[in-house]
N, C-alpha and C positions, 0 to 999 in steps of 0.2 A: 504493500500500500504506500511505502515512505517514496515510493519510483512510481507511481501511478503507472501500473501495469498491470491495469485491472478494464473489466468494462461495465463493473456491476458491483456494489457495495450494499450490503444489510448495513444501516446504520441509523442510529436514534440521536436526535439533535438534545441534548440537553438543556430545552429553553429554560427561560423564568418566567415568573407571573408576568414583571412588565418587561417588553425589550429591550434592550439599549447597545452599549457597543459589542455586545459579544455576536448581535447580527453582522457588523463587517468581518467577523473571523471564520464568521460563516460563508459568505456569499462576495466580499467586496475582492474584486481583481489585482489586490496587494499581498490576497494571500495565495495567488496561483502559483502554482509549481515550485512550491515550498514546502521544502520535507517537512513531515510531520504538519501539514496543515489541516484544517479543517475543512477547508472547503475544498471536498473530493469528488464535487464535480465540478469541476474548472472553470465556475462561473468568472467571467471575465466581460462585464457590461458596464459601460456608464451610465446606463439608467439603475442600475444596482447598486452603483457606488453611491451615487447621488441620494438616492433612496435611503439606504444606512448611513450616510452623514446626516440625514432629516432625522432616522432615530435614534441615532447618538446623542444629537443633543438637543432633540425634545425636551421641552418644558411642559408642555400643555395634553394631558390625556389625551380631548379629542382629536387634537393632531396629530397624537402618539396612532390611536385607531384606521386615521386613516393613511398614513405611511406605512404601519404594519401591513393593513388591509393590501396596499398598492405592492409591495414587497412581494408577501402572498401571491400576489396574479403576474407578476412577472418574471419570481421563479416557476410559476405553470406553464406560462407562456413560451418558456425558453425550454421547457423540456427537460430540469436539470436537475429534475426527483420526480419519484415512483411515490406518489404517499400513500402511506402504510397505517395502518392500526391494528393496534394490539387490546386486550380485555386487560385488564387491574390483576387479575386473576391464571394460574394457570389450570387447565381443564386435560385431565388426564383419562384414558379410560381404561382399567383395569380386566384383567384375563385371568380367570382360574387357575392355569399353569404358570402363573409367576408370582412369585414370594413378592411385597413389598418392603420396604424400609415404613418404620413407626411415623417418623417424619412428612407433611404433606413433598409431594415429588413437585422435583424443578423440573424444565424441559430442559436446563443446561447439564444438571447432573449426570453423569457418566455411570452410575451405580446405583440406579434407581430402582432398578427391578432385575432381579436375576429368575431364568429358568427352574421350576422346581426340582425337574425332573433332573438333572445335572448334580442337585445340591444333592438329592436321595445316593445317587453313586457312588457319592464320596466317601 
């Protein structure tokens, strides 16, 4: 990822409640092709840049809303996210032949359920 030699990224933006500068380290074309950046899809626009200096240094809510808002339809517009959603929750669905962990299961865990039948052999 640090060589952007990818065509295709799983990733979660870690917003806040209100935005502010961490939008240009998102999206503003200062952070292209800089290792280790955040913005791994190489947005490189001056209507983007322009856009996240309006939310950096917002003062005023309502102006905050609508520079967000405008952000929003111009990363759509350029095609430089897939937006995703996830539940709060993970939803797992268990099988008779596999032992659990006491623990509710992650979907990142690697040792969340093992085969029973495997464990009997032993």
């Amino acid at each position: 990822m640090r060589k952007f030699d990818y065509d295709l990224v799983l990733h979660f933006h870690p917003h806040v409640s209100i935005p502010g500068k961490e939008q240009s380290i998102f999206w503003s074309s200062r952070w292209v092709n800089v290792p280790g950046t955040l913005n791994l899809s190489g947005v490189s626009s001056s209507n983007v840049d322009a856009v996240t200096r309006k939310i950096r240094n917002c003062k005023n809510s309502k102006k905050l809303k609508v520079y967000t808002s405008l952000l929003d339809r111009l990363i759509g517009v350029g095609y430089y996210i897939i937006p995703g959603w996830a539940p709060p929750e993970n939803r797992v669905a268990y099988w008779h032949k596999l032992n659990m962990k006491d623990t509710p299961a992650s979907l990142y865990d690697t040792d969340t359920a093992w085969v029973r039948e495997l464990e009997q052999r032993n």
